[in-house]
Backbone as JSON Lines, residues from 0, in Angstrom:
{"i":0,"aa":"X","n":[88.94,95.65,80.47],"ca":[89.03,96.31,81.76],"c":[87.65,96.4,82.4]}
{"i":1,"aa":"X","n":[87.43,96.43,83.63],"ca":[85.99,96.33,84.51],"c":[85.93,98.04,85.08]}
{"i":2,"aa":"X","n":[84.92,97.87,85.26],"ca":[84.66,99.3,85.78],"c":[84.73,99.71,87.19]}
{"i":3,"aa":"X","n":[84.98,98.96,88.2],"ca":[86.18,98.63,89.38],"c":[87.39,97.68,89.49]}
{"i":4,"aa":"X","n":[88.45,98.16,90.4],"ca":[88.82,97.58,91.13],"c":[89.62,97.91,92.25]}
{"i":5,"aa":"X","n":[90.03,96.45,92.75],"ca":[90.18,96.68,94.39],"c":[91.64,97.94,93.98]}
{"i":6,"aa":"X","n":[91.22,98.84,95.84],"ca":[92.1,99.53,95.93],"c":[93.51,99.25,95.94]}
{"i":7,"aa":"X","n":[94.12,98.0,96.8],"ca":[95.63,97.62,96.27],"c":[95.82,97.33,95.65]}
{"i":8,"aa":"X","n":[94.95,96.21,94.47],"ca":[95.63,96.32,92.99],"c":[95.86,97.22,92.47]}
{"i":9,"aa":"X","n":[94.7,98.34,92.52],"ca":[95.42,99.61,91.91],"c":[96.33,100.23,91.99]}
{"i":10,"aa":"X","n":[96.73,100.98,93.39],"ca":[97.78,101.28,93.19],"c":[98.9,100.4,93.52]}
{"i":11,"aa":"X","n":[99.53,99.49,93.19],"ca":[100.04,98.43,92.98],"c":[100.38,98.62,91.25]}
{"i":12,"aa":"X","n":[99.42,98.53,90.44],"ca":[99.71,98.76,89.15],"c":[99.77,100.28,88.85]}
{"i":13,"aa":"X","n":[99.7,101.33,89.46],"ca":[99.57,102.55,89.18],"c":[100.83,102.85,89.59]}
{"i":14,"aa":"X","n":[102.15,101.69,90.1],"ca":[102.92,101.83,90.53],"c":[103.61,103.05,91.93]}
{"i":15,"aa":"X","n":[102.8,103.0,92.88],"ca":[102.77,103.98,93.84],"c":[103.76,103.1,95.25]}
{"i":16,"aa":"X","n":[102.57,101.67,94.36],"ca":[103.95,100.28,95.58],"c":[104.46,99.56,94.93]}
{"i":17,"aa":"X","n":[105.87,98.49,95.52],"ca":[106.19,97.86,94.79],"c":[105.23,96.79,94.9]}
{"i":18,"aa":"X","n":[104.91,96.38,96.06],"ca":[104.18,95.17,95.84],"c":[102.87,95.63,96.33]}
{"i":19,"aa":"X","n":[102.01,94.23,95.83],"ca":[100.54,94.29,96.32],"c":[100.4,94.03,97.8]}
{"i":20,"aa":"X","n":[101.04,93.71,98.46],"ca":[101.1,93.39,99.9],"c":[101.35,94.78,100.45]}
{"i":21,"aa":"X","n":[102.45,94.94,100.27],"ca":[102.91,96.66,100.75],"c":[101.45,97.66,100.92]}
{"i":22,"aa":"X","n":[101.26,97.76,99.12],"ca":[100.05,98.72,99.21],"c":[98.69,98.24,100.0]}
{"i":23,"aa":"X","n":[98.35,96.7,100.09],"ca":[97.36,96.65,101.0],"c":[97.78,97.03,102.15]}
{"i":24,"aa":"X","n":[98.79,97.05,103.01],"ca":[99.28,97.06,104.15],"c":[99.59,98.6,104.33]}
{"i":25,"aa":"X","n":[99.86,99.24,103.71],"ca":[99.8,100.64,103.74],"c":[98.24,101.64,103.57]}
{"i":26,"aa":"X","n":[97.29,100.84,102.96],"ca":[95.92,101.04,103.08],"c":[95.19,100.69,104.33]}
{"i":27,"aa":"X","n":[95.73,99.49,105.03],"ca":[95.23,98.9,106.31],"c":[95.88,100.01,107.52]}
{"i":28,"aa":"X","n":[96.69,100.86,107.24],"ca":[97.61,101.8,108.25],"c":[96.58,102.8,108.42]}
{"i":29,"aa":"X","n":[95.84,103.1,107.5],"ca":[94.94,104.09,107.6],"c":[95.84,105.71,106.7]}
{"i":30,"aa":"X","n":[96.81,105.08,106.07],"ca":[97.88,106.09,105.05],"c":[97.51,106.7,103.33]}
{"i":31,"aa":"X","n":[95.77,105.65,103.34],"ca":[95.29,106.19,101.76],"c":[94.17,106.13,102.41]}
{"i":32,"aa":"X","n":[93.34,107.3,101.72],"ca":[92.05,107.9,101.93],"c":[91.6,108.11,100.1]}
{"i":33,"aa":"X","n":[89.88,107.16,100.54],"ca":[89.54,107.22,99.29],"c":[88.34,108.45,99.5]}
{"i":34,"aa":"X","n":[88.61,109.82,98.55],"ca":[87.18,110.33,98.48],"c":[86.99,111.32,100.26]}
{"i":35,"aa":"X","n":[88.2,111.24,100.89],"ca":[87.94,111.82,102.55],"c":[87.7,110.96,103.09]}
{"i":36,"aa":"X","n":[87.6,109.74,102.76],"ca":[87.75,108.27,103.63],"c":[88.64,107.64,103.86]}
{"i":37,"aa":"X","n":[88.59,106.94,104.99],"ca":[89.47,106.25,105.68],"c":[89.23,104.65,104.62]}
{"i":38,"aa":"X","n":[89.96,103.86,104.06],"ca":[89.91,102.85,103.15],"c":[90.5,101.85,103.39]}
{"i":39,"aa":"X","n":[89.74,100.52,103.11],"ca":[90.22,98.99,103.51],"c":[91.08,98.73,101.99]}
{"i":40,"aa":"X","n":[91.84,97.3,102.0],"ca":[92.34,97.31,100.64],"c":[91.52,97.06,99.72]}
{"i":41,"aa":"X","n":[90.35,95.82,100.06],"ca":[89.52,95.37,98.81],"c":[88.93,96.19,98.69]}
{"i":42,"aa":"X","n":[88.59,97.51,99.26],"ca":[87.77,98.64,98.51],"c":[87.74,99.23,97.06]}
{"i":43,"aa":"X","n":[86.88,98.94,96.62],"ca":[87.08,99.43,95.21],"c":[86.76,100.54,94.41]}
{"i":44,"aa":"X","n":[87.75,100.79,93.52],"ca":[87.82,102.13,93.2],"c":[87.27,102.18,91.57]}
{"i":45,"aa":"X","n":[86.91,103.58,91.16],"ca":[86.62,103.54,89.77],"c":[86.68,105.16,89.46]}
{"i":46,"aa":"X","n":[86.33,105.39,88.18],"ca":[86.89,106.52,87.77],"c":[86.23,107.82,88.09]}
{"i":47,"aa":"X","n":[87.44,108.7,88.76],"ca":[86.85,109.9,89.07],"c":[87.0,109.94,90.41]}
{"i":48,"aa":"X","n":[87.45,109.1,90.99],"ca":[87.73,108.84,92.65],"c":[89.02,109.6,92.73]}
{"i":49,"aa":"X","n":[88.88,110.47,93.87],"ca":[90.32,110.99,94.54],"c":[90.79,110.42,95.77]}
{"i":50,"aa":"X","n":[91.74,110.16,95.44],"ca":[92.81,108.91,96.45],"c":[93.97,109.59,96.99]}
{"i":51,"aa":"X","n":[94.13,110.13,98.32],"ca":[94.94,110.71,98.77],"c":[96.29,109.62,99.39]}
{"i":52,"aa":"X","n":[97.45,109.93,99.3],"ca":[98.23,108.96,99.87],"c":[99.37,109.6,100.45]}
{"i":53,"aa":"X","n":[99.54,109.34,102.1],"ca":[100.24,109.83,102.6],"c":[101.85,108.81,102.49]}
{"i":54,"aa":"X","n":[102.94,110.04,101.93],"ca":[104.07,109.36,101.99],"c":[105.22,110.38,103.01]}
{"i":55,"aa":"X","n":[106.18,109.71,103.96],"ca":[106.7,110.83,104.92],"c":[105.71,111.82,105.17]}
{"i":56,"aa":"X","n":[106.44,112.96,104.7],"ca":[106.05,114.28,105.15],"c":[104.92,115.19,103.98]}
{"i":57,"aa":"X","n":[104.62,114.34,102.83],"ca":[103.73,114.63,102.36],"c":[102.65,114.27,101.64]}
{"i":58,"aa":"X","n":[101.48,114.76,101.03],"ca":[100.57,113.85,100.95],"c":[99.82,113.94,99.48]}
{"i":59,"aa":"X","n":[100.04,112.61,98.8],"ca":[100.07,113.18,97.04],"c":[98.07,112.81,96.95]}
{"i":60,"aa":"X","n":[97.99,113.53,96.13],"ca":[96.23,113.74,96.0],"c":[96.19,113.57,94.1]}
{"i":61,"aa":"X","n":[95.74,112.33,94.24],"ca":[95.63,111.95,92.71],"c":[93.93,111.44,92.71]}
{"i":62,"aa":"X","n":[93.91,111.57,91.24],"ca":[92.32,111.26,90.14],"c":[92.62,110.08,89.92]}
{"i":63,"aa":"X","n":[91.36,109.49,90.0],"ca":[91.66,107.92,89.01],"c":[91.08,108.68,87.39]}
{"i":64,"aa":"X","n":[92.42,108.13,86.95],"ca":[92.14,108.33,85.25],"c":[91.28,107.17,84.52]}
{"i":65,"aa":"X","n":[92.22,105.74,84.7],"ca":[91.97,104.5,84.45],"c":[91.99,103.51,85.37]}
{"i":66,"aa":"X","n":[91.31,102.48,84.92],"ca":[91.63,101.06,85.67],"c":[92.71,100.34,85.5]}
{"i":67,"aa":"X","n":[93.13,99.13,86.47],"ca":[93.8,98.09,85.55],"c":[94.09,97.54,87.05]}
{"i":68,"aa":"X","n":[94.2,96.05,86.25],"ca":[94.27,94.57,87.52],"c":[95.72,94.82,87.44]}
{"i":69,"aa":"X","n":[96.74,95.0,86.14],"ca":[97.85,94.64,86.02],"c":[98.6,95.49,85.78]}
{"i":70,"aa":"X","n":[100.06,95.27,86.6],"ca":[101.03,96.07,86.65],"c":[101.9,95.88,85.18]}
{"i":71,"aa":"X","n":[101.96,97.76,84.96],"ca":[102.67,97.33,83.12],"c":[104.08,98.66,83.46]}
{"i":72,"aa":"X","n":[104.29,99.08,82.54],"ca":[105.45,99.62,82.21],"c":[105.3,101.23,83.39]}
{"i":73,"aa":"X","n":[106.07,102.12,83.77],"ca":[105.69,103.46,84.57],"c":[105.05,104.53,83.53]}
{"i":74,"aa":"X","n":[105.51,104.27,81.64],"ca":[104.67,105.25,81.13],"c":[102.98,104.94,81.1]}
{"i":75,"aa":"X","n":[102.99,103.94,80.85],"ca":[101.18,102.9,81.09],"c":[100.55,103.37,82.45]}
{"i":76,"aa":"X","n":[101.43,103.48,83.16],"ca":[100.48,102.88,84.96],"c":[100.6,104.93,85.34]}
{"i":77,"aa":"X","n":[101.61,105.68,84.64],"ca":[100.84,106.97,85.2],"c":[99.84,107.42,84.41]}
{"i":78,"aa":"X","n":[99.08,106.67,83.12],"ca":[98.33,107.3,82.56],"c":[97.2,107.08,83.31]}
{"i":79,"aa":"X","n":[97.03,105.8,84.44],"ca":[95.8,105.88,85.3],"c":[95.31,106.75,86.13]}
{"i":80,"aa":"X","n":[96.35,107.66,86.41],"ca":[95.72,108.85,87.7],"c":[96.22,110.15,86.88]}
{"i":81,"aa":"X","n":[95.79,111.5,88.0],"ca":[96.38,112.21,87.59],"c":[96.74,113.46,88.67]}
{"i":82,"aa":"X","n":[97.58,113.91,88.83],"ca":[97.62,114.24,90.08],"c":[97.05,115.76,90.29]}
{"i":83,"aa":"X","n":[97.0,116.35,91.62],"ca":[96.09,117.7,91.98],"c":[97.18,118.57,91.53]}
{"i":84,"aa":"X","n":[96.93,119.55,91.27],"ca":[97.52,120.9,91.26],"c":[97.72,121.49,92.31]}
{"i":85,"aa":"X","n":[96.94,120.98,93.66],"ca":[97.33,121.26,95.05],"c":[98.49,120.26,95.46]}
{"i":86,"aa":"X","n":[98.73,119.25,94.84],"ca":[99.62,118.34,95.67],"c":[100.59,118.52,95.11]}
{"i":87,"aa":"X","n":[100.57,118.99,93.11],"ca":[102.13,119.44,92.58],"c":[102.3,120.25,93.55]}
{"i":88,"aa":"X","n":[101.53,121.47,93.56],"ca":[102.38,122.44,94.51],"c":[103.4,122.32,95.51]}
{"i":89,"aa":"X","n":[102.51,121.39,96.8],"ca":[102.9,121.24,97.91],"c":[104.02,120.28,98.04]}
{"i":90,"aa":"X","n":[104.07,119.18,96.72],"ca":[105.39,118.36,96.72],"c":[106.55,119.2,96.25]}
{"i":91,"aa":"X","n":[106.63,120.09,95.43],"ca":[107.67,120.81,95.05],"c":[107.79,121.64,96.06]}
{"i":92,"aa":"X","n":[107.0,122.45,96.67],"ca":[107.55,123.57,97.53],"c":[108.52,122.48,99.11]}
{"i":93,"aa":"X","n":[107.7,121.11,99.2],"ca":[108.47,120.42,99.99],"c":[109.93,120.13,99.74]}
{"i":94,"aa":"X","n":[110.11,119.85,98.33],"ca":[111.58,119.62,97.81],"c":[112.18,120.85,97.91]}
{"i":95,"aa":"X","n":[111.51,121.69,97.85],"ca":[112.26,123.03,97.75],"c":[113.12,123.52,99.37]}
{"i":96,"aa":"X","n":[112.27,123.26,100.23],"ca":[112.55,123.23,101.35],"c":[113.33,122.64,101.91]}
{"i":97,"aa":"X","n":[113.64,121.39,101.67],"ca":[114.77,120.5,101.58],"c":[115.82,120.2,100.95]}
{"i":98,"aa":"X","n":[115.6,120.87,99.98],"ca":[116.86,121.55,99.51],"c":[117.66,122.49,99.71]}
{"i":99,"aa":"X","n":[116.65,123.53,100.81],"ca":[116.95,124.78,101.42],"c":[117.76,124.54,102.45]}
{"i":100,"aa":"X","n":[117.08,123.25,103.16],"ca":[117.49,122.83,104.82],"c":[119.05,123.1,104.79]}
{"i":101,"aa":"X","n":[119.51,123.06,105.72],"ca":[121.13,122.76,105.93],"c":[121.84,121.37,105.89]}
{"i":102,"aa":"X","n":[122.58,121.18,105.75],"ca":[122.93,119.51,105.71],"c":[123.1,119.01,107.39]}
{"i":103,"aa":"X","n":[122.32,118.35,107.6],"ca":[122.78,117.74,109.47],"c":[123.59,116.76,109.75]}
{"i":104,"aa":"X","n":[124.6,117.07,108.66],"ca":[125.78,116.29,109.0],"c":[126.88,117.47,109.03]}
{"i":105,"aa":"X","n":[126.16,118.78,109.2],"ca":[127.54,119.9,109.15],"c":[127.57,120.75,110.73]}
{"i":106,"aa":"X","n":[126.08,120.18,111.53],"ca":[125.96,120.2,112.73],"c":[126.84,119.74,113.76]}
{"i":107,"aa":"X","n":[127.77,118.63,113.62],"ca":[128.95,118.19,114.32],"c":[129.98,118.6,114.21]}
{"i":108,"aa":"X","n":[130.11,119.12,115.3],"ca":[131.73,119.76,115.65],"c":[132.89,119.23,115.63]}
{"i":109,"aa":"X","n":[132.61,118.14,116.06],"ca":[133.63,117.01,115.92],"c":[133.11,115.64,116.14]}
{"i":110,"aa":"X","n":[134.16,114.52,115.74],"ca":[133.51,113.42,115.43],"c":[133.88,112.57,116.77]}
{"i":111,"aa":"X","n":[133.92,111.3,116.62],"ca":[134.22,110.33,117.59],"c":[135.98,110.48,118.07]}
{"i":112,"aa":"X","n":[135.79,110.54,119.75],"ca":[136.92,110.81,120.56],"c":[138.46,109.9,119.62]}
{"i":113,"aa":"X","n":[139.62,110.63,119.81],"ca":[140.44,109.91,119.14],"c":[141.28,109.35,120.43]}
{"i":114,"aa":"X","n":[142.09,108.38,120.56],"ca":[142.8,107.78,121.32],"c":[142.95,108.8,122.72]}
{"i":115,"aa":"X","n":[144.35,109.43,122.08],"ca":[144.18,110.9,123.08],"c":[143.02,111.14,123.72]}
{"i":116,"aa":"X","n":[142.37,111.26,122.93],"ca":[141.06,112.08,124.08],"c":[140.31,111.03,125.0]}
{"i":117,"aa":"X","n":[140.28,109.87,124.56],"ca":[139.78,108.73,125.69],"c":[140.7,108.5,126.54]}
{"i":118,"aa":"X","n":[142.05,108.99,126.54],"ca":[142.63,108.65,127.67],"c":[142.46,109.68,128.93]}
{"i":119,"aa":"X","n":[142.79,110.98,128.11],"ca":[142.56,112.57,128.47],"c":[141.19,112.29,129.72]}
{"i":120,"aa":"X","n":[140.68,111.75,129.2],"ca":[138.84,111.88,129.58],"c":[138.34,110.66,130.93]}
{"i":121,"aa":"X","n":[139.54,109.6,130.44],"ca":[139.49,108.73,131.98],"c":[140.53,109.38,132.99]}
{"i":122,"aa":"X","n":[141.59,110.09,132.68],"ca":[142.65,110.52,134.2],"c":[141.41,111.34,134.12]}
{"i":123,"aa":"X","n":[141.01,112.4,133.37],"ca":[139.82,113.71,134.29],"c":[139.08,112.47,135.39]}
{"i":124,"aa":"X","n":[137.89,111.51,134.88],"ca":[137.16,110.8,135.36],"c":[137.81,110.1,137.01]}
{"i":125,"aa":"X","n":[139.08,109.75,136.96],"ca":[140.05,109.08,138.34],"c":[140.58,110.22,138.99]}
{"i":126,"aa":"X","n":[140.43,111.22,138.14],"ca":[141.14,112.71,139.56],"c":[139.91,113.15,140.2]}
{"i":127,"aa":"X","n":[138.99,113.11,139.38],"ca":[137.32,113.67,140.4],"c":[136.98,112.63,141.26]}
C-alpha cells in the first residue's frame, strides 16, 4: 500500500460509490470536501484526512483509517475510514425523523377521477 491515494479511488474502494466514475463525478460536483476543502478527484488523500460527503439531506464526516487502490469485500473497505460521532448522530436523528414524518401518500383524498366524474366535470364545463 502507498502512503497516498487519489481521492476517487478511494472512496470507490471504501465503497461510498459504486463506481470510480460516479465518485470522481460526485467529487467534481463540489459534494466531497477534503479537510474544509472544496476537492478535485485526483486529489490525494492519506491518513488522518477528514472527508466530508454530502449525500441527499445529509452529510457523513469520516477519518481516513487506511489506504487502498482496490475495491475488496464491505467488511475490508469500512476498515479504511471511520466515521464522526457528529455525523453518527446527525444520520440517526435524520432517520429518526423520517421515520417520524407522515407517509405523503396518506395526503390524498382521493385518487384519479373515475368515469363518472369525467363526465360529471365536462356537462359542469358546457353549462358555464
Amino acid at each position: 500500500m502507498s502512503e497516498k491515494v487519489r481521492l476517487d479511488k478511494w472512496l470507490w474502494a471504501a465503497r461510498f460509490y459504486k463506481t470510480r466514475s460516479l465518485a470522481a463525478e460526485e467529487v467534481s460536483l463540489g459534494r466531497v470536501q477534503v479537510n474544509d476543502q472544496v476537492a478535485k478527484p485526483a486529489r490525494e488523500v492519506k491518513l488522518g484526512d477528514r472527508i466530508a460527503i454530502k449525500r441527499q439531506a445529509i452529510t457523513l464526516t469520516v477519518v481516513v483509517e487506511g489506504l487502498s487502490n482496490i475495491r475488496g469485500p464491505a467488511p475490508v473497505a469500512r476498515q479504511l475510514y471511520e466515521e464522526t460521532a457528529d455525523s453518527i448522530a446527525a444520520r440517526e436523528k435524520h432517520a429518526e425523523q423520517r421515520r417520524l414524518a407522515p407517509e405523503p401518500a396518506h395526503s390524498f383524498t382521493s385518487g384519479r377521477p373515475t368515469k363518472r366524474d369525467r363526465r360529471e366535470m365536462e356537462r359542469l364545463r358546457r353549462s358555464q
